[in-house]
N, C-alpha and C positions, 0 to 999 in steps of 0.2 A: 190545419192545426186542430181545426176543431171535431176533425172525424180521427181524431187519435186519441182527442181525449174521450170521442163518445165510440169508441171498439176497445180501449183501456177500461171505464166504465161498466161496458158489457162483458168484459172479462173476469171486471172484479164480482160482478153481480153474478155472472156464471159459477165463481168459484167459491163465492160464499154458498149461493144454492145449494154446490155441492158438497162443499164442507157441514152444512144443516141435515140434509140428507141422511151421513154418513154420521153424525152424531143422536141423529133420531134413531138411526137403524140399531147403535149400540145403544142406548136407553132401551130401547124394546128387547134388547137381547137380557140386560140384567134385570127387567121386569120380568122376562119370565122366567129367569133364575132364579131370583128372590122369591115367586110363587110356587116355585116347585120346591124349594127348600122348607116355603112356610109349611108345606104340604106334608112335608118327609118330617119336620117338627111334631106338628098333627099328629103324625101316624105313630110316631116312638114315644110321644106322650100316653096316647090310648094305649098301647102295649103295655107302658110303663104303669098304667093305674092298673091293668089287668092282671101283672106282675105281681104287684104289691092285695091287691086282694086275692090273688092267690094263697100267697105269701101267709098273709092273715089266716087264710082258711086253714094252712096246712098247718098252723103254731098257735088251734085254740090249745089252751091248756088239757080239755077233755080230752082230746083227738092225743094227744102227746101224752097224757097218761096211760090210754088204755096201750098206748103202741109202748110205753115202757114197762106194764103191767103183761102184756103178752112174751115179749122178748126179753124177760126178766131172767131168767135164767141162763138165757144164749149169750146173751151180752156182759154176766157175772157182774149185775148192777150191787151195790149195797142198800141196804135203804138208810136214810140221811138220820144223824144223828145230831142234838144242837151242839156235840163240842167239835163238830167239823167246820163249823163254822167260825170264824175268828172276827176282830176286830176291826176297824180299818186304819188304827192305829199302829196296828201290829203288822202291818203289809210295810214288806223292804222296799222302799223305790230305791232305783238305779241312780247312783250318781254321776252325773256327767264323769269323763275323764278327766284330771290334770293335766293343764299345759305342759309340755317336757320344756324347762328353762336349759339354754346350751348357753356358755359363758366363755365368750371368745377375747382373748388378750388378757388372761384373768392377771390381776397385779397381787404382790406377794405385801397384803399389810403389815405382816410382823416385824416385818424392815422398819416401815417408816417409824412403826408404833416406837420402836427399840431405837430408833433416833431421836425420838420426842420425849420419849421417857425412858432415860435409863436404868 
């Protein structure tokens, strides 16, 4: 009896072993998942600042005038006058749409009305 319970024992011990094992091994797997992600993060981030001071560089004011002072003519720019400019009181917003109301079983009130008052 009691060399069943100590090969039961050694089996359970076996199989947790290897159930440890087999959970260590996926922990290291999404450890280096989640390091290669932080990584690829990192790297779209730096692009992303480099982007953006691009960006900046290409839309100083200076740089955007003389490119619309050159290509002033090709482009049939006007130059700005203050009554082109408007209020913002005066800008249309869009109004949502109306609900469309369908009226299903409609009842004929001038009936009853014309029975309640004649």
């Amino acid at each position: 009896m009691r060399s069943v319970i100590y090969v039961l024992t050694a089996l359970a011990v076996f199989g947790l072993a290897l159930w440890a094992y087999q959970e260590n091994y996926k922990t290291q797997q999404v450890l280096k998942e989640t390091q290669t992600l932080q990584r690829q993060i990192g790297a779209a981030q730096v692009r992303l600042s480099v982007l953006r001071a691009e960006w900046a560089y290409l839309n100083r004011p200076d740089r955007l005038r003389e490119l619309a002072d050159l290509n002033f003519d090709r482009l049939g720019l006007l130059p700005l006058r203050p009554d082109q400019f408007g209020k913002v009181d005066e800008v249309a917003y869009p109004r949502p749409p109306e609900p469309e109301i369908t009226i299903n079983n409609a009842i004929d009130v001038r009936a009853i009305l014309e029975e309640q008052f004649p």
